[in-house]
BAFI-3210 file (N, C-alpha, C; in Angstrom, 3 decimals, decimal comma, padded with zeros to 6 digits):
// residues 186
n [1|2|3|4|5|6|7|8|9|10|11|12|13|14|15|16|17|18|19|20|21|22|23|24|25|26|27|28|29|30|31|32|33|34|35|36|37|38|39|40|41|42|43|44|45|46|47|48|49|50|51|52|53|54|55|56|57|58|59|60|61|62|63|64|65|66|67|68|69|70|71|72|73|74|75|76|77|78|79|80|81|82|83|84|85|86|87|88|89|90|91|92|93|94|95|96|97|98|99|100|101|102|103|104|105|106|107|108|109|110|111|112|113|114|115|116|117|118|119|120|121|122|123|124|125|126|127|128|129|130|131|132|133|134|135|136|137|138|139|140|141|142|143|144|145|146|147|148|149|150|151|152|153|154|155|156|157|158|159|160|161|162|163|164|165|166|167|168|169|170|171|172|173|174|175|176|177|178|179|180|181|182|183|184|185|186]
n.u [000,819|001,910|003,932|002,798|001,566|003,361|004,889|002,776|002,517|005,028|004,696|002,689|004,052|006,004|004,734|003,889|006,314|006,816|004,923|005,721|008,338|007,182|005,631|007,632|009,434|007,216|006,640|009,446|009,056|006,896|007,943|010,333|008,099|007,087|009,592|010,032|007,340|007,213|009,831|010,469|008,343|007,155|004,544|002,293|002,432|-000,027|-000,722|001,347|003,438|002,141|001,535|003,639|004,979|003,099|003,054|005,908|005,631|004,093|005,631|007,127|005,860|004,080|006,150|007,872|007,328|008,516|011,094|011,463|011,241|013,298|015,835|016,626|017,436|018,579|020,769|022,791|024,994|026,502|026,400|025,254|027,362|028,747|027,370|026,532|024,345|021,628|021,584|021,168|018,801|017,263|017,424|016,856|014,386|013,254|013,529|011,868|009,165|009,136|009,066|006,716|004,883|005,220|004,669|001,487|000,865|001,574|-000,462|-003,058|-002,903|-002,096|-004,864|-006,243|-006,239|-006,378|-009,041|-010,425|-009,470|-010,825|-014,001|-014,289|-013,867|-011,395|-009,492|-006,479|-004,647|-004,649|-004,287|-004,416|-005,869|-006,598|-008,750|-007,373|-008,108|-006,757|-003,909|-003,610|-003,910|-001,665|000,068|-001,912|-002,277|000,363|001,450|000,497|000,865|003,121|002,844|002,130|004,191|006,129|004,694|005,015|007,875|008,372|007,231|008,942|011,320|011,135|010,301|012,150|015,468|018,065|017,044|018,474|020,968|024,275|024,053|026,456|028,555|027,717|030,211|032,489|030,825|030,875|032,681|033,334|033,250|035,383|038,764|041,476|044,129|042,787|041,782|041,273|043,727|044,095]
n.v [-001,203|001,325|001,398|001,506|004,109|005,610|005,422|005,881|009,000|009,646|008,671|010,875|013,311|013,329|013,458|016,221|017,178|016,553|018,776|020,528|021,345|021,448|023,542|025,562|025,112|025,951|028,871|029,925|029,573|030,878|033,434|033,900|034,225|036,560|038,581|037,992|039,117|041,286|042,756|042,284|042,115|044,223|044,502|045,339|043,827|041,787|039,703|038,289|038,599|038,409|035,970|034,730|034,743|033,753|031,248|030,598|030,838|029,028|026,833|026,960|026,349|024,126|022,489|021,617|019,412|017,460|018,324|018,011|015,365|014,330|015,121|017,618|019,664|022,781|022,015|022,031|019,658|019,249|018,934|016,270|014,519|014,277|013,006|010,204|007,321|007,033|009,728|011,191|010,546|011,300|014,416|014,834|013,643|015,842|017,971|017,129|017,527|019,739|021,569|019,981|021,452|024,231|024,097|023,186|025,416|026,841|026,284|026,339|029,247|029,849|028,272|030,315|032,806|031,800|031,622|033,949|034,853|033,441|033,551|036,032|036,736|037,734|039,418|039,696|043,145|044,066|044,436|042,151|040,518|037,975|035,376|035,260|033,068|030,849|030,867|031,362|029,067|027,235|027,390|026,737|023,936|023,248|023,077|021,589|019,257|019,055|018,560|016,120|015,236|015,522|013,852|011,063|011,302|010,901|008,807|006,879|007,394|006,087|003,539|002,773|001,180|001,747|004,604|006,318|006,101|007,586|009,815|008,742|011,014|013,150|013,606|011,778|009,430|008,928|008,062|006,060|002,976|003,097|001,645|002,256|002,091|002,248|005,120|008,551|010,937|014,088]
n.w [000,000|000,968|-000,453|-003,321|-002,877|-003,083|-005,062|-007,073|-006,384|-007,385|-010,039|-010,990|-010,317|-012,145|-014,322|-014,378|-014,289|-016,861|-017,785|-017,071|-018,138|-020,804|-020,902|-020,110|-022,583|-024,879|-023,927|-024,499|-027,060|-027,733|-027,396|-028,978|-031,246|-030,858|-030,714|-033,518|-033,990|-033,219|-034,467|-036,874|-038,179|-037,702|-035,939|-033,541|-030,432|-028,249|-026,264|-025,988|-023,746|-021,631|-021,391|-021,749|-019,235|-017,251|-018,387|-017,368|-014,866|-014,396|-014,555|-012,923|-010,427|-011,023|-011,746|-009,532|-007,664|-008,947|-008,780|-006,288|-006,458|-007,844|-006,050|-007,007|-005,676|-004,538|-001,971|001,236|002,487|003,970|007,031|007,252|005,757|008,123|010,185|011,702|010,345|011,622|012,772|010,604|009,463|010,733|010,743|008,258|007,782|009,581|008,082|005,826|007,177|008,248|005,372|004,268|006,532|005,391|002,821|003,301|003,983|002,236|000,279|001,056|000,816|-001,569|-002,870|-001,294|-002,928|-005,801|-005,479|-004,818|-007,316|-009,328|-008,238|-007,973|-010,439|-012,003|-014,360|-016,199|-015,991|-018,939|-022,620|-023,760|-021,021|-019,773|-017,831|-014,370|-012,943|-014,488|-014,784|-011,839|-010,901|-010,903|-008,370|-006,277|-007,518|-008,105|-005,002|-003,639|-004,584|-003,919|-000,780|-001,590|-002,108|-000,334|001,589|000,665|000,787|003,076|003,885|002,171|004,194|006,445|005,427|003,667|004,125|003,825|003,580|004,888|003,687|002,511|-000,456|-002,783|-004,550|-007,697|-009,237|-008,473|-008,491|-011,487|-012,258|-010,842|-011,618|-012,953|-013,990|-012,026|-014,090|-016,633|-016,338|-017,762|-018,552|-017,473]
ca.u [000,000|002,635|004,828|001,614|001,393|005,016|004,565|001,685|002,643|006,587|004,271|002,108|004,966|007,113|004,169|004,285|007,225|006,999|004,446|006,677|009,015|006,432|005,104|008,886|009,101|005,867|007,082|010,539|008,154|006,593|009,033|010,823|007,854|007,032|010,766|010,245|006,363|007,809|010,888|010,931|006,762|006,758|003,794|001,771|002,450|-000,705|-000,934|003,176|003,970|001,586|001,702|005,207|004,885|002,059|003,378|006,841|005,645|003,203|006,328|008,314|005,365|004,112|007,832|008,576|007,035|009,361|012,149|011,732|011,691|014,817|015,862|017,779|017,219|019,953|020,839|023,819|024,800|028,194|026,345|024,927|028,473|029,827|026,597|025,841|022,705|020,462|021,216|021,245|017,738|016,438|017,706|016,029|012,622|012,933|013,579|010,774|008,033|009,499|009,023|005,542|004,264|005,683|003,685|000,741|000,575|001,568|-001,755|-003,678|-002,892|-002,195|-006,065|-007,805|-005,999|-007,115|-010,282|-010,518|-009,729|-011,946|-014,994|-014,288|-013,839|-010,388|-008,736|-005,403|-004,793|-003,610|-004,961|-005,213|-006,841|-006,924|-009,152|-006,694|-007,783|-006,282|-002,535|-003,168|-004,051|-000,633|-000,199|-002,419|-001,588|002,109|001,537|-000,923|001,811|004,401|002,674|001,891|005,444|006,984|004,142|005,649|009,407|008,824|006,788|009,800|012,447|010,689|010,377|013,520|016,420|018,741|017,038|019,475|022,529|024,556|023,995|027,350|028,625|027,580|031,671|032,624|029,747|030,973|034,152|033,450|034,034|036,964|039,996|042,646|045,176|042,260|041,880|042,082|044,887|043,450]
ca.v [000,000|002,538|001,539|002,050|005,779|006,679|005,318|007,022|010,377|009,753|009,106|012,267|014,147|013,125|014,292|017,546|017,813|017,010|019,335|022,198|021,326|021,601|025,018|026,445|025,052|026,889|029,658|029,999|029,671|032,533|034,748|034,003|034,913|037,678|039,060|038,535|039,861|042,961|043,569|041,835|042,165|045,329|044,450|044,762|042,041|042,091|038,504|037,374|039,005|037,865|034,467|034,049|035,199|033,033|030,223|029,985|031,080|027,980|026,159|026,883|025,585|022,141|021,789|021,376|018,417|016,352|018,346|017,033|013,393|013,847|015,436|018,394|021,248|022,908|021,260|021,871|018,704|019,596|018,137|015,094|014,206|014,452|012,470|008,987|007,055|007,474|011,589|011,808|009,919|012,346|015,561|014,319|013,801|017,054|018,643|016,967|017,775|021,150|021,463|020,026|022,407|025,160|023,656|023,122|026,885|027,912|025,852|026,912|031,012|029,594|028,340|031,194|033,807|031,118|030,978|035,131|035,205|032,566|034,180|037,405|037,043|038,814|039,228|040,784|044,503|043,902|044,172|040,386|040,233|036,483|035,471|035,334|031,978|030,460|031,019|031,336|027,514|026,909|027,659|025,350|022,527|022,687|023,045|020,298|017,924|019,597|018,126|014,323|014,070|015,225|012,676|010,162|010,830|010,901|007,317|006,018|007,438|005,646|002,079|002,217|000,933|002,535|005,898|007,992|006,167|009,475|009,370|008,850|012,286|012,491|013,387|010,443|007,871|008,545|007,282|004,961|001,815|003,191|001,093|003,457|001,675|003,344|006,636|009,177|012,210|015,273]
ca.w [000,000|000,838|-002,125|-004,740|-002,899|-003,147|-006,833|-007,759|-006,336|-008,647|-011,584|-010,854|-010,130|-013,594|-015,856|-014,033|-014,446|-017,979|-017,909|-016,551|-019,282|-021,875|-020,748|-020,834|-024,294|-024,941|-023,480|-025,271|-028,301|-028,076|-026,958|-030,223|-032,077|-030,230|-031,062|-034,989|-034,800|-032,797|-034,695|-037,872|-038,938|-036,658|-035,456|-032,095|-029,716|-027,140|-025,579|-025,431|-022,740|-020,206|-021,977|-021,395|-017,765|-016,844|-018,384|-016,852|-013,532|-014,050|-014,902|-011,536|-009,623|-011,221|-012,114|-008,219|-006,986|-010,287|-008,492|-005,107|-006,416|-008,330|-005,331|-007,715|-005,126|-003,707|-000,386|001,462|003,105|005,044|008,170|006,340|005,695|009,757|011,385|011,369|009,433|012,767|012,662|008,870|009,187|011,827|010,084|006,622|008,261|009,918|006,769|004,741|007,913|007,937|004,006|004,505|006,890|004,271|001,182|003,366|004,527|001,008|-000,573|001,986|001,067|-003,139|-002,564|-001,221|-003,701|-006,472|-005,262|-004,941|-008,705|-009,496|-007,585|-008,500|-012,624|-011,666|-015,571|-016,371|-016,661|-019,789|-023,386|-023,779|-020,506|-019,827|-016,503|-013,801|-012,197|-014,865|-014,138|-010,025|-010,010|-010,387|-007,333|-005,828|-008,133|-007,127|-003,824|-003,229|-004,829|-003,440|-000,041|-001,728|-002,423|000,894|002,379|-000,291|001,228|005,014|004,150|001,659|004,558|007,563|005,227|003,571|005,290|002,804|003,067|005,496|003,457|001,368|-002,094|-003,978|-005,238|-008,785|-009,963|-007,755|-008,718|-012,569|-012,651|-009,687|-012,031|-014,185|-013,363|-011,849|-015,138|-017,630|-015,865|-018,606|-018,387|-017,180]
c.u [000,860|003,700|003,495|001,404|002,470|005,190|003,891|001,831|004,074|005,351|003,504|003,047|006,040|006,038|004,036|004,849|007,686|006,190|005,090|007,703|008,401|005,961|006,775|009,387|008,259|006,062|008,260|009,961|007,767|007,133|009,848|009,914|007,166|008,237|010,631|008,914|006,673|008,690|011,195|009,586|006,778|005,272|003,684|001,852|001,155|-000,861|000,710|003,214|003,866|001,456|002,587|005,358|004,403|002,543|005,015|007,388|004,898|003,785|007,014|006,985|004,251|004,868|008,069|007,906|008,550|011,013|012,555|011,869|012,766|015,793|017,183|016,844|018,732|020,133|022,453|023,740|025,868|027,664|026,277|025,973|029,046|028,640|026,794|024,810|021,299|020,063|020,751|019,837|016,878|016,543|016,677|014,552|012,224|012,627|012,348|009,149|008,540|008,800|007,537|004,678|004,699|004,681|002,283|-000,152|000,215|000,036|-002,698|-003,935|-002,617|-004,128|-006,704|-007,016|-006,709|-008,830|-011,475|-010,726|-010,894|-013,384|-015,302|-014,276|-012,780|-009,914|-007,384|-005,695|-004,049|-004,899|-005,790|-006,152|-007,647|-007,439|-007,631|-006,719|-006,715|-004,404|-002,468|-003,290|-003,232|-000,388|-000,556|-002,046|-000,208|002,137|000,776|-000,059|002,890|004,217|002,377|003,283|006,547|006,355|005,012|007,038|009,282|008,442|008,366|011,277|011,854|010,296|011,407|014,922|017,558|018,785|018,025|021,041|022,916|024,610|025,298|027,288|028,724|029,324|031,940|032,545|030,160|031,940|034,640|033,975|034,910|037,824|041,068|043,569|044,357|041,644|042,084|042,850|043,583|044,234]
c.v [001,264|002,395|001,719|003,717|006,043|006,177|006,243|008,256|010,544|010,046|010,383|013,584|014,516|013,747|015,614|018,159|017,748|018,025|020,791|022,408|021,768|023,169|025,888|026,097|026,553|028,222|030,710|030,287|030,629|033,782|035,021|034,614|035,920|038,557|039,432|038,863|041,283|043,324|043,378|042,586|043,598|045,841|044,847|043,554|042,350|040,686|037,975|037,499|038,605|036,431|034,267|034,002|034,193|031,708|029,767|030,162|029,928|026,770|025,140|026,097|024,039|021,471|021,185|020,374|017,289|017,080|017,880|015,347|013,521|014,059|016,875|019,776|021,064|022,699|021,513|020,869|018,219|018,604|016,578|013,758|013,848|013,920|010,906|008,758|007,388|009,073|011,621|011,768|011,133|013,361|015,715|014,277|015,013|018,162|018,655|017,665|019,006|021,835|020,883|020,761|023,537|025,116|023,359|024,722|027,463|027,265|026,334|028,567|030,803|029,164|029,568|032,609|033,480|030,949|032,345|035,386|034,280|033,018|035,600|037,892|038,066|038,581|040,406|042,085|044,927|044,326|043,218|040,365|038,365|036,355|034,624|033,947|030,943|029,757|030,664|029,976|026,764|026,654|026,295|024,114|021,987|022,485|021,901|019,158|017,894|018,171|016,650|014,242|014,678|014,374|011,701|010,043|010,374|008,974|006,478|006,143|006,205|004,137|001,638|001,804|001,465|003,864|006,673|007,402|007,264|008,978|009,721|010,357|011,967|012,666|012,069|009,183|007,972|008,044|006,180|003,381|001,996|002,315|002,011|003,011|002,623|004,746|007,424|010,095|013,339|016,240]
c.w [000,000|-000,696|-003,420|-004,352|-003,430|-004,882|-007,995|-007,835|-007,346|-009,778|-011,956|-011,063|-011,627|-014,690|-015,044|-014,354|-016,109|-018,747|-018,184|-017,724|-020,748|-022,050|-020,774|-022,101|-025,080|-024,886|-024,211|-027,163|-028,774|-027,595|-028,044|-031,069|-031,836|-030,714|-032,429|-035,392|-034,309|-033,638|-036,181|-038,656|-038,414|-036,151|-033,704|-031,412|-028,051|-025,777|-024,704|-024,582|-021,542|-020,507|-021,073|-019,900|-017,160|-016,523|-017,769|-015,535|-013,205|-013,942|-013,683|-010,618|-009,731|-011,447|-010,572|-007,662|-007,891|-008,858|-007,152|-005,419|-006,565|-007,356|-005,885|-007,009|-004,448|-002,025|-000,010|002,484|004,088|006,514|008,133|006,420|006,844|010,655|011,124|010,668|010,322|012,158|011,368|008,791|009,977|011,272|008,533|007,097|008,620|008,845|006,235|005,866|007,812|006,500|003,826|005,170|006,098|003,561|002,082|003,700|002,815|000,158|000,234|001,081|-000,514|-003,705|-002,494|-002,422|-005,011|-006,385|-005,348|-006,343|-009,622|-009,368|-007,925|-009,651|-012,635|-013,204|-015,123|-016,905|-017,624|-021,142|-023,772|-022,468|-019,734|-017,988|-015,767|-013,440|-012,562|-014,468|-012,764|-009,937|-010,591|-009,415|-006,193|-005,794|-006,834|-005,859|-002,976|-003,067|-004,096|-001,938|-000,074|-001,816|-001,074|001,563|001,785|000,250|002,234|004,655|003,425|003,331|005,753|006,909|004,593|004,486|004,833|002,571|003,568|004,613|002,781|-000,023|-002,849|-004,518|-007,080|-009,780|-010,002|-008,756|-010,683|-012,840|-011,393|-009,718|-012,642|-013,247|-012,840|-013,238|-016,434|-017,280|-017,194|-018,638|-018,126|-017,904]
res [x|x|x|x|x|x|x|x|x|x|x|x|x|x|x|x|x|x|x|x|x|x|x|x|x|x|x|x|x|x|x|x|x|x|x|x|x|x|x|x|x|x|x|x|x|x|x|x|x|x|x|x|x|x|x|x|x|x|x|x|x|x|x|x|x|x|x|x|x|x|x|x|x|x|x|x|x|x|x|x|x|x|x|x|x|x|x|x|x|x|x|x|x|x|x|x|x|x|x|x|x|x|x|x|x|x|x|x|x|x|x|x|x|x|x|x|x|x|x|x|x|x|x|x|x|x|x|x|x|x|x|x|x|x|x|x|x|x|x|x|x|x|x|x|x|x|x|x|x|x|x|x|x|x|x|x|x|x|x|x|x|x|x|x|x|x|x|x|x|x|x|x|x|x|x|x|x|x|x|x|x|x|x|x|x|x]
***
């Protein structure tokens, strides 16, 4: 049962995050042709702007659940390094319950702003104009997941027996099987 959650919330989390990838695509997209209908066509550009905005502010927060799995946030781990597997294990939980009450505050206060523009028919003060809820339930989203996938760690740290070991530095772990005889010259 807990390995089908901590499953489910990875696979949730990976189209997110190929989501987040897709919308800075998207993004990059029209910023290019935004550039050659502004400068080339010398046209009006009324939509790009808040497009581009929208979408790669929508990026950073359904992108971040994918980035807690992979676990590619910046962590300094100097202590990590100088405890035992007990501490390491205790420090890491603290972290992720820490990091859960965070993401539960922030959905909480990503909710009722979402829920303001929603209720209210809030649009941009823009030309384009696009209703606001749209974009704010980012927000939400991310933050919702944010909180399935620190549930998802604390459960993998507290059934793995493996979880507080240190993860191989990735320099290290690449040349971990070279033979010292095929080493190549630096």
């Amino acid at each position: 049962m807990i390995k089908s959650y901590i499953r489910a919330v990875s696979n949730v989390s990976r189209a997110l995050g190929a989501l987040a990838t897709f919308l800075l695509i998207l993004a990059m997209l029209v910023v290019c042709q935004m550039i050659f209908a502004r400068y080339i066509l010398r046209v009006a550009t009324t939509w790009q702007n808040d497009f581009v905005v929208f979408s790669a502010t929508a990026a950073i927060f359904v992108g971040a659940p994918y980035v807690l799995l992979r676990k590619g946030h910046v962590g300094v781990d100097v202590i990590e390094h100088l405890v035992g597997d007990a501490a390491r294990l205790k420090l890491r939980l603290a972290g992720c319950w820490l990091g859960l009450i965070f993401c539960s505050i922030m959905l909480v206060a990503g909710w009722i702003n979402f829920h303001e523009a929603w209720a209210n028919e809030w649009t941009s003060p823009t030309v384009w104009a696009p209703p606001l809820w749209i974009p704010y339930s980012a927000v939400p989203i991310g933050f919702a997941m944010l909180c399935l996938q620190y549930f998802a760690e604390i459960l993998r740290l507290h059934t793995d027996e493996s979880a507080a070991a240190l993860e191989p530095d990735a320099e290290i772990s690449a040349f971990a099987d070279v033979e010292p005889s095929k080493e190549r010259p630096i």
